[in-house]
C-alpha positions as a Markdown table, in Angstrom:
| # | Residue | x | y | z |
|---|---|---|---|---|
| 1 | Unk | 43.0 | 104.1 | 159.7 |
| 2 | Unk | 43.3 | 102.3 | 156.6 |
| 3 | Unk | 44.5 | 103.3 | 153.1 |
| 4 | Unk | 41.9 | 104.0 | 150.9 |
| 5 | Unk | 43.1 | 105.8 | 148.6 |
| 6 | Unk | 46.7 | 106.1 | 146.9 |
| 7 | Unk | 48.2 | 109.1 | 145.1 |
| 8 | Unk | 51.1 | 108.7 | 142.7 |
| 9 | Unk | 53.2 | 111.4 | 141.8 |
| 10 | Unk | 54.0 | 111.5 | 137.9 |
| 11 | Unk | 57.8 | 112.6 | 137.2 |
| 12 | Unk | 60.6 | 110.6 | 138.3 |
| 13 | Unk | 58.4 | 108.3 | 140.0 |
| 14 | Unk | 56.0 | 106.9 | 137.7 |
| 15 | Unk | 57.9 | 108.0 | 134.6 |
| 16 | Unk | 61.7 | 108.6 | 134.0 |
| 17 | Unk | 61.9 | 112.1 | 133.6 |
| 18 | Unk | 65.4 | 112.2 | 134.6 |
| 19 | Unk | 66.3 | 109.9 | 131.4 |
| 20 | Unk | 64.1 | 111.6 | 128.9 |
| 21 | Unk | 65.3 | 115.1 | 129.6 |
| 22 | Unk | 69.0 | 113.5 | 129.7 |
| 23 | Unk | 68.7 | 111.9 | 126.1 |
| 24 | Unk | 66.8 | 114.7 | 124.5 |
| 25 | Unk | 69.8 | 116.9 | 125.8 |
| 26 | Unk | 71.7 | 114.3 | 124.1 |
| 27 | Unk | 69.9 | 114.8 | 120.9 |
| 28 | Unk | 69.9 | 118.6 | 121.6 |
| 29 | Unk | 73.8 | 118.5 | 121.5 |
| 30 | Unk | 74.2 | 116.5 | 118.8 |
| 31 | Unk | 71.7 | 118.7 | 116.5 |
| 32 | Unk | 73.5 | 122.1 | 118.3 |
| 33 | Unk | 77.2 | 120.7 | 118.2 |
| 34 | Unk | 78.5 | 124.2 | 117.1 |
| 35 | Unk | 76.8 | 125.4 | 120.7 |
| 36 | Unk | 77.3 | 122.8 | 123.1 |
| 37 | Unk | 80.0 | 120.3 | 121.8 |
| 38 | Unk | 82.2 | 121.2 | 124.4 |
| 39 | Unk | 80.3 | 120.2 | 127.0 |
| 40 | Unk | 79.7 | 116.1 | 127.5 |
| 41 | Unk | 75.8 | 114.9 | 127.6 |
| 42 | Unk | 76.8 | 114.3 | 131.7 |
| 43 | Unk | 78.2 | 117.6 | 131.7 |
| 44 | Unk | 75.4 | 119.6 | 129.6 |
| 45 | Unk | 72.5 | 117.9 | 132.1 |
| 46 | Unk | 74.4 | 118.9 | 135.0 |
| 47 | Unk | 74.6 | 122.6 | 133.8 |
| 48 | Unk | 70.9 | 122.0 | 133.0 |
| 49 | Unk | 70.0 | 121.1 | 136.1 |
| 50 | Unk | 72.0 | 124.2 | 138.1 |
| 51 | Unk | 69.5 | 126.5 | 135.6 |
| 52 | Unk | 66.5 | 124.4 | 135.7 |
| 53 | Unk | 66.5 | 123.9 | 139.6 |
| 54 | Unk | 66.1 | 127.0 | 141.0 |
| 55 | Unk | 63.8 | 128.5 | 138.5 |
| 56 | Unk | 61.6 | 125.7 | 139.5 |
| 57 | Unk | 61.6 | 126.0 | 142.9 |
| 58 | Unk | 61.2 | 130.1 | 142.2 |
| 59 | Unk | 58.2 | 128.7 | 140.1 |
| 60 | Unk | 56.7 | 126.6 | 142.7 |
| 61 | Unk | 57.0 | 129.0 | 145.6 |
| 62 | Unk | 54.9 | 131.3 | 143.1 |
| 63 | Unk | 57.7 | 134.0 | 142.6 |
| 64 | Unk | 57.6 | 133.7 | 138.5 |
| 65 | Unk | 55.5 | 132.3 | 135.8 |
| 66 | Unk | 55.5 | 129.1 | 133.9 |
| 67 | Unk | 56.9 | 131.4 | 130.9 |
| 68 | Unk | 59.6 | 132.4 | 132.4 |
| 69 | Unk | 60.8 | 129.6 | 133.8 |
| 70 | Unk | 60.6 | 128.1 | 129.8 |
| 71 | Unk | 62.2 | 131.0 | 128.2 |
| 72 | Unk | 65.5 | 131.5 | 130.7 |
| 73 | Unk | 66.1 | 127.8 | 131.2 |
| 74 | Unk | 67.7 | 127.5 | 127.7 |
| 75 | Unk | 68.2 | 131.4 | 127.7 |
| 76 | Unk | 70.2 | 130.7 | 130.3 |
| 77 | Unk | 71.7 | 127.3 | 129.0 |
| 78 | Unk | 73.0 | 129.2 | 126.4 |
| 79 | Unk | 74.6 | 132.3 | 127.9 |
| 80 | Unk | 76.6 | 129.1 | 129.8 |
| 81 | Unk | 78.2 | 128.2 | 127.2 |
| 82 | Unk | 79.3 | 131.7 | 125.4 |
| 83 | Unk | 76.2 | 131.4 | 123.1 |
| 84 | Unk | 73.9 | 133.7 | 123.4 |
| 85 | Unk | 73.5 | 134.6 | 120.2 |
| 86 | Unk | 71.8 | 132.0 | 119.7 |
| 87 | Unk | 67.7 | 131.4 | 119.4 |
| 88 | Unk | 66.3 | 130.0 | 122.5 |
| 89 | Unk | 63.5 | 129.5 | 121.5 |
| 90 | Unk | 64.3 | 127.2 | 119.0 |
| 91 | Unk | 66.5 | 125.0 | 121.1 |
| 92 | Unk | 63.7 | 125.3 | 123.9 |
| 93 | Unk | 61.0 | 123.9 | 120.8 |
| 94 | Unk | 63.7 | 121.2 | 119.7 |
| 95 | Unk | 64.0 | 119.9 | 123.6 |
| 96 | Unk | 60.6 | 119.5 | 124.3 |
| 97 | Unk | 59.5 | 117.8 | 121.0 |
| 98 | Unk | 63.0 | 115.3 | 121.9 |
| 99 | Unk | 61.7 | 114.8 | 125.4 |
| 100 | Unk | 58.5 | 113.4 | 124.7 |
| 101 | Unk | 60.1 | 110.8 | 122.4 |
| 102 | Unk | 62.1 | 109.6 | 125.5 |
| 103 | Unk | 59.3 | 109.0 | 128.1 |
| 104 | Unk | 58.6 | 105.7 | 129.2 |
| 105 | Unk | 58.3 | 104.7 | 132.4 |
| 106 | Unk | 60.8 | 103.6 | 135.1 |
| 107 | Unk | 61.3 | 99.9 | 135.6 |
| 108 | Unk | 59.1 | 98.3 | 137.7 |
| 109 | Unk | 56.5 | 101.2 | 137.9 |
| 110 | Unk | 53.8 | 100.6 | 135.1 |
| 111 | Unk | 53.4 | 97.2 | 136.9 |
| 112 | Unk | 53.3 | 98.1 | 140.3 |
| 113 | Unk | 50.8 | 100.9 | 139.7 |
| 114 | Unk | 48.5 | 98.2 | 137.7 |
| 115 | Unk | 48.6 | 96.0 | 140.6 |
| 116 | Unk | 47.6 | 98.5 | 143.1 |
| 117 | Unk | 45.0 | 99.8 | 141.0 |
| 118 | Unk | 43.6 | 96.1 | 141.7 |
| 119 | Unk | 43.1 | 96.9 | 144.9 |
| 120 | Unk | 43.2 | 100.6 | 145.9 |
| 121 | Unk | 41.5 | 103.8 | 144.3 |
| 122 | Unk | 44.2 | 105.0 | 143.0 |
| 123 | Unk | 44.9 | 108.8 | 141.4 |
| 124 | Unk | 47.6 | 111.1 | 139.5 |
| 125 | Unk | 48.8 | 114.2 | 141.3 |
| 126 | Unk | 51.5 | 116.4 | 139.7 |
| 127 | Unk | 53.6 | 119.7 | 139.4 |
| 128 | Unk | 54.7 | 119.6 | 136.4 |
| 129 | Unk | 53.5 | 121.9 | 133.3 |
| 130 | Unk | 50.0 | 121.0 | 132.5 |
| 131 | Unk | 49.9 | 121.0 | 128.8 |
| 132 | Unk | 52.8 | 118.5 | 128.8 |
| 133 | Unk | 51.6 | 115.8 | 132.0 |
| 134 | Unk | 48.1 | 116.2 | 129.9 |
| 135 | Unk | 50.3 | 114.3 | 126.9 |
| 136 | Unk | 51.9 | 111.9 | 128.8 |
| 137 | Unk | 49.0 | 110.6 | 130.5 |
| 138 | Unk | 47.5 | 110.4 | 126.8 |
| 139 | Unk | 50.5 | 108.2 | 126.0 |
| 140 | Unk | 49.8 | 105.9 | 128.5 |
| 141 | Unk | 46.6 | 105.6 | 129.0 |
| 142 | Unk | 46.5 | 103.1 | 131.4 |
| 143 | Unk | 47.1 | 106.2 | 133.4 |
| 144 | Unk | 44.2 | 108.0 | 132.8 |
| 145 | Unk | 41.8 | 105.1 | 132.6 |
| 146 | Unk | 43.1 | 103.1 | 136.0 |
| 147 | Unk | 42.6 | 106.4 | 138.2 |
| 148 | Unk | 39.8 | 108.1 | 139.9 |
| 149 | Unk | 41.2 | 111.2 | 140.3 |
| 150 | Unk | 44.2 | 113.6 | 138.2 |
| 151 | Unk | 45.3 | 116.2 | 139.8 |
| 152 | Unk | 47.4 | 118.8 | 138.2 |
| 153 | Unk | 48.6 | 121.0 | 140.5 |
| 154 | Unk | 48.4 | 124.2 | 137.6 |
| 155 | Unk | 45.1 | 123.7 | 137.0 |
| 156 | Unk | 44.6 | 123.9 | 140.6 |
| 157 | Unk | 46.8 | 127.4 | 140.9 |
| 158 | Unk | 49.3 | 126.0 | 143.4 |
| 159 | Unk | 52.2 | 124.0 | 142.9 |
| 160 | Unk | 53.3 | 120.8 | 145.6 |
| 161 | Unk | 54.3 | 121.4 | 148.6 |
| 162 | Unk | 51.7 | 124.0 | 149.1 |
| 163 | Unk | 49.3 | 122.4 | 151.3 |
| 164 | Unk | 46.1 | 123.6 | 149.3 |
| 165 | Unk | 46.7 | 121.2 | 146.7 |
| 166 | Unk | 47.0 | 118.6 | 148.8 |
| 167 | Unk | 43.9 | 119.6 | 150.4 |
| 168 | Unk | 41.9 | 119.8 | 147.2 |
| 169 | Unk | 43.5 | 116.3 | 146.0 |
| 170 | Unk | 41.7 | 114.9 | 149.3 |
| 171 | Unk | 38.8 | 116.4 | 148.2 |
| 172 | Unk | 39.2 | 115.0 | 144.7 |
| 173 | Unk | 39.3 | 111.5 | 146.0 |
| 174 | Unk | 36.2 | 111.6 | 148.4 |
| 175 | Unk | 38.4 | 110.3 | 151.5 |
| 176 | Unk | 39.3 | 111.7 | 154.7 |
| 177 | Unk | 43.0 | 112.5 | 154.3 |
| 178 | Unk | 44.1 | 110.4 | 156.9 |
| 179 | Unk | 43.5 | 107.5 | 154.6 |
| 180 | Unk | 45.4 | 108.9 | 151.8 |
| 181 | Unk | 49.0 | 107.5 | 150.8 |
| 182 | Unk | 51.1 | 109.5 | 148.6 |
| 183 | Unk | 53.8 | 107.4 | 146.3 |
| 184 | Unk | 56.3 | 110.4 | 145.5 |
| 185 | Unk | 59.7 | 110.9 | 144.9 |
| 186 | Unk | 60.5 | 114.2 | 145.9 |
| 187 | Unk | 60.8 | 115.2 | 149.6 |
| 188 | Unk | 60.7 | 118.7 | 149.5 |
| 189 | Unk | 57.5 | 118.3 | 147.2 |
| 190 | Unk | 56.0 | 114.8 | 148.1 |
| 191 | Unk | 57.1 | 114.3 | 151.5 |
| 192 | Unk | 57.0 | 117.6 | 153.5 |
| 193 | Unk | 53.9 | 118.3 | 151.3 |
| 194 | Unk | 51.7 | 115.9 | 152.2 |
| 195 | Unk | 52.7 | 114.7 | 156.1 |
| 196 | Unk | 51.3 | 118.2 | 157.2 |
| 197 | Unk | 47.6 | 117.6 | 156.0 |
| 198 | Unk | 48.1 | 113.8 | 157.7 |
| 199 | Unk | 48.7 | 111.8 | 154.2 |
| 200 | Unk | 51.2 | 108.8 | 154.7 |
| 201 | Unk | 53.7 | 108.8 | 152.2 |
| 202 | Unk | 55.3 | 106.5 | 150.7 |
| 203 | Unk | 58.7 | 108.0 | 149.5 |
| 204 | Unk | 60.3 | 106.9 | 146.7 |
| 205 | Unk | 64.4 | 107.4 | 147.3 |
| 206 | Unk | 65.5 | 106.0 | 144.4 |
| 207 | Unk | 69.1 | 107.5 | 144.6 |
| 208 | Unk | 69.1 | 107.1 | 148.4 |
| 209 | Unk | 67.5 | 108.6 | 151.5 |
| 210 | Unk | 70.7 | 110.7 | 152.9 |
| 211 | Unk | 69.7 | 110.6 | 155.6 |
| 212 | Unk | 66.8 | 111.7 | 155.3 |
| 213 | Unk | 62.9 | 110.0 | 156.6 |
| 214 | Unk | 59.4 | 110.1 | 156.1 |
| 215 | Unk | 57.4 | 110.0 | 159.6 |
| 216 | Unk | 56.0 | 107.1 | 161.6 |
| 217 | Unk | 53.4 | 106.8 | 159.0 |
| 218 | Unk | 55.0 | 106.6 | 156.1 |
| 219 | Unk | 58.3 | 104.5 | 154.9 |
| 220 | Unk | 60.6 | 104.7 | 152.3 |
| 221 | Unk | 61.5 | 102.5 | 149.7 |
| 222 | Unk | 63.5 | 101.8 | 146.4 |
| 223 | Unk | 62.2 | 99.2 | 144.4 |
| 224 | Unk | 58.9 | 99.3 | 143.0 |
| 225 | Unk | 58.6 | 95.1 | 144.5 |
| 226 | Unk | 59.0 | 96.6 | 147.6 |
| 227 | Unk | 56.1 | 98.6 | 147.9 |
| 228 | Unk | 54.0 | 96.0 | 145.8 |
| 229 | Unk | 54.8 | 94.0 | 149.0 |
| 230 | Unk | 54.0 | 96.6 | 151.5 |
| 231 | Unk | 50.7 | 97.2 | 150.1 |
| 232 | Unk | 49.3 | 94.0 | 148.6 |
């Protein structure tokens, strides 16, 4: 069947999360230098990410709360580095008001999306916090007003790759899901969440595929040109 419809995921594959969290721990740092001038920005996102990680995927799989998982990140963060003495709430407050300075989208994407949103339906479906994706898609509005369907997977009440969302994304778009194609950069998320409900995905490996594939439906790619080409 043909693709009628095409999904993109926000975070790292639209967007640059990765380089807005890494430069508003930068400005983090540099505002906290009595707390974390020890550690290098490289060093400090790494640490970060060993926190952040798992209480994600504890978050996703449902086992805590959206609160927690913003308290003990920085909580957390701090105990790292001997300071837990410190607020972390107001480190947690400074972060997030840095982060959404830094978003922009990754090279390539804005246009790629534009262009397929010629020629597709096209739609917005994400994990992340809702109350921040709701603020980004406000910034670029081109988001918002190109697609015919955002889903954001808390409003929903499960998290990618829980197949329910997936499920009530198809619904969302008025196609059979066979006809779906997710763009999505995660593959414990985007991949192996939406190949069971018979999406294609297109899986964005930007740091490499190790390995790793999509099935005979999909592909993998790592240039936004590339999938331009693939589609258009």
């Amino acid at each position: 069947m043909e693709i009628e419809f095409v999904y993109f995921d926000l975070d790292d594959t639209l967007l640059d999360h990765q380089a807005a969290e890494r430069e508003a721990l930068a400005d983090v740092r540099d505002r906290y230098l009595a707390l974390f001038g020890t550690l290098s920005v490289d060093e400090l996102q790494e640490t970060y990410h060993d926190i952040n990680g798992p209480l994600w995927r504890q978050y996703a799989d449902g086992e805590i709360d959206k609160q927690t998982v913003q308290h003990q990140r920085f909580e957390r963060l701090l105990e790292a580095v001997d300071a837990s003495h410190a607020n972390s709430t107001l480190v947690a407050r400074y972060y997030m008001q840095r982060y959404a300075v830094h978003w922009g989208f990754i090279p390539g994407a804005r246009n790629a999306f534009e262009a397929i949103a010629d020629h597709y339906s096209v739609g917005v479906l994400t994990n992340g916090f809702a109350e921040v994706q709701e603020k980004k898609l406000d910034q670029f509005p081109a988001l918002r007003e190109r697609s015919d369907a955002i889903v954001l997977c808390e409003e929903v009440g499960v998290l990618k790759p829980d197949p329910a969302v997936f499920e009530h994304a198809t619904q969302e778009a008025g196609v059979d899901a066979e006809t779906v194609l997710y763009v999505g950069n995660s593959y414990r998320s985007d991949v192996e969440g939406a190949q069971p409900v018979g999406w294609r995905v297109a899986w964005y490996a930007r740091h490499g595929a190790n390995g790793r594939s999509t099935n005979e439906r999909g592909f993998t790619f790592d240039d936004w040109s590339t999938l331009t080409q693939r589609l258009l």
